[in-house]
C-alpha angles and dihedrals in degrees: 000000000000112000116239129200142171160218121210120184117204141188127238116217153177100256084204100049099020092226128140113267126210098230112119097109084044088057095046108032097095099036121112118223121268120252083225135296125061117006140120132278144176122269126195089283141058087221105060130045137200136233120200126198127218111238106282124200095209147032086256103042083043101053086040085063088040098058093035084057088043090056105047090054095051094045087057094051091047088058086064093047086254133107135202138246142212100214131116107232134020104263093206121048120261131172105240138218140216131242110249101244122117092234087056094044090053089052088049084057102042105044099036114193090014098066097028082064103038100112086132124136129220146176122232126195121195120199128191125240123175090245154359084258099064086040096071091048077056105062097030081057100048112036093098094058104046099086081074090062085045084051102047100044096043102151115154111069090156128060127179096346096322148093120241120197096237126092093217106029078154078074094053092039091046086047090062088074118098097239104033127122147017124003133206127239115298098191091203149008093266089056097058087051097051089046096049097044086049094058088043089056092057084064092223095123126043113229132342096274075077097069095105105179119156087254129011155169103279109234098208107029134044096255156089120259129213116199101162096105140088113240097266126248095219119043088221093065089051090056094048095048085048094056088044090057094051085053089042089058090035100060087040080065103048101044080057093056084054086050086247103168117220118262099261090219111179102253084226081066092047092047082057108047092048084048084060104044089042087055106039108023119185090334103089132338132012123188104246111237088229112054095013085229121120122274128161115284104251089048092063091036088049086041089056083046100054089037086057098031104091087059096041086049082050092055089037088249100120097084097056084038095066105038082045087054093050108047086047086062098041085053111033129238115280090275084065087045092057105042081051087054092060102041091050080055106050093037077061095061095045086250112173113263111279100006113159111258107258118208097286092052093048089051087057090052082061095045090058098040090056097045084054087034085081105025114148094016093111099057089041092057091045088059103037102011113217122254129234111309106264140197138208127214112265114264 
């Protein structure tokens, strides 16, 4: 069975005022490096940090590395009186700041606003392949079906003080940069590279770390990595996500070994399947995968399961799969969370019905992200105690 790891970006927050808080450098300061595996490490901004898991070979290996992760983060911030968070985007305005690296600093200066904003959190699942090779016939396998994962792990309904109106705006504020989103179909591995080298030639990006498709050809590790999803509110849904994507690579694979060709979608269509997804989450349409026309949400999300499901019966994954799933739908996705946050909240003040979260309320949204934030770590820690809290060089 293929090993699957992540990358989860948090933000660290005040848990009183709910607002974002510039301590990266304070979490990390005393902190050796890791030999390898899970650890910390810095992001593009002071106010966010990222765990790393170490390659797992199943859902619950996988989620036990998730909440460890999870909890060291969250034991350093609490040495500085903050928390973190598992939410996408930062629901009360903050000015942000960078993280002091000359690579970042260059990015500051060349892309201006957008970088100056991006104080935006994602989840990243790598999956292993046994080569680049088979990596291409990956992502040229599995584009069309990557809008469902932004769908099902929406978590960031607010942006800069106000609501949005979109489940995932990470995912609009993540698309403003030159190389996001979608690809087309490369065809081979020579392909990828051509294309790659071609769009390091214009000199618009800096290096190739800024090649920020929804899925790519990991630099450093042997994998695929999927970059399409919002950091997830519960630990149990990044684990689940985690387990979709490697069936996701899996079944690429296979249908490779039957000489299935990928679907040739147009990426415009893509663009706007992920638009969608990114607007309306789990609460109306979705674009099938299959036709690129709206049907209701759970149908698509149930569609991607059955698509998936003869390899995740094979690994003994369908079962959680489903319950996961369905529990996902019956509860909404942690844009639906939030919004819940703020109206409990508001419902607590007397507030008139609908009316939009103030500050306070919003606050609140952040108090209950970061108590879920950490959910099940504790029992993790008790099983499989956490080592010394560890750190990885900036990227």
């Amino acid at each position: 069975m293929r090993t699957f790891g992540v990358e989860e970006e948090l933000l660290i927050v005040d848990p009183v005022t709910g607002g974002p808080l510039a301590l990266a450098d304070a979490l990390l300061a005393d902190h050796d490096e890791p030999a390898a595996g899970t650890g910390l490490s810095h992001e593009l901004k002071l106010e966010q940090i990222e765990t790393q898991t170490r390659p797992c070979h199943s859902y619950t290996e996988l989620l036990q590395q998730v909440r460890r992760g999870r909890a060291m983060a969250n034991q350093a911030a609490r040495q500085h009186g903050a928390r973190v968070a598992a939410i996408a985007t930062s629901p009360l305005a903050s000015t942000t700041h960078t993280t002091p690296d000359p690579r970042y600093a260059a990015m500051l200066d060349r892309f201006g606003i957008i970088a100056t904003e991006q104080l935006t959190c994602g989840f990243h699942v790598h999956t292993s392949v046994e080569s680049a090779e088979e990596g291409v016939v990956v992502l040229d396998h599995i584009r069309d079906k990557l809008a469902v994962l932004t769908a099902l792990t929406a978590n960031s309904p607010y942006w800069r003080g106000l609501p949005t109106g979109f489940d995932s705006y990470r995912t609009q504020a993540w698309n403003r940069w030159p190389t996001s989103g979608p690809s087309a179909v490369f065809g081979s591995l020579t392909a990828y590279r051509r294309i790659v080298k071609r769009l390091l030639e214009t000199g618009v990006i800096l290096d190739e770390g800024m090649i920020y498709f929804d899925a790519r050809i990991s630099r450093n590790h042997p994998t695929v990595e999927v970059r399409v999803a919002d950091v997830c509110l519960r630990s149990e849904d990044a684990a689940l996500i985690a387990v979709l994507v490697r069936a996701l690579v899996e079944t690429a694979s296979l249908e490779m070994l039957d000489g299935v060709e990928p679907t040739a979608v147009p990426t415009a269509l893509l663009r706007m399947a992920s638009w969608q997804a990114s607007n309306s989450g789990l609460r109306g349409d979705l674009l099938d995968f299959g036709d690129f026309r709206p049907q209701p949400a759970a149908d698509v999300v149930w569609a991607l399961v059955d698509y998936l499901s003869p390899v995740l019966d094979d690994q003994g994954e369908l079962k959680l799969v489903k319950a996961g799933i369905s529990e996902i739908l019956e509860r909404g996705n942690g844009a639906t969370e939030q919004r819940a946050a703020a109206v409990r909240y508001n419902n607590r003040r007397h507030h008139p019905p609908g009316s939009p979260p103030d500050h306070e309320a919003l606050a609140a949204v952040v108090g209950h992200a970061a108590r879920v934030t950490v959910q099940g770590a504790a029992a993790d820690a008790r099983r499989d105690p956490s080592p010394t809290l560890t750190r990885v060089r900036r990227p």
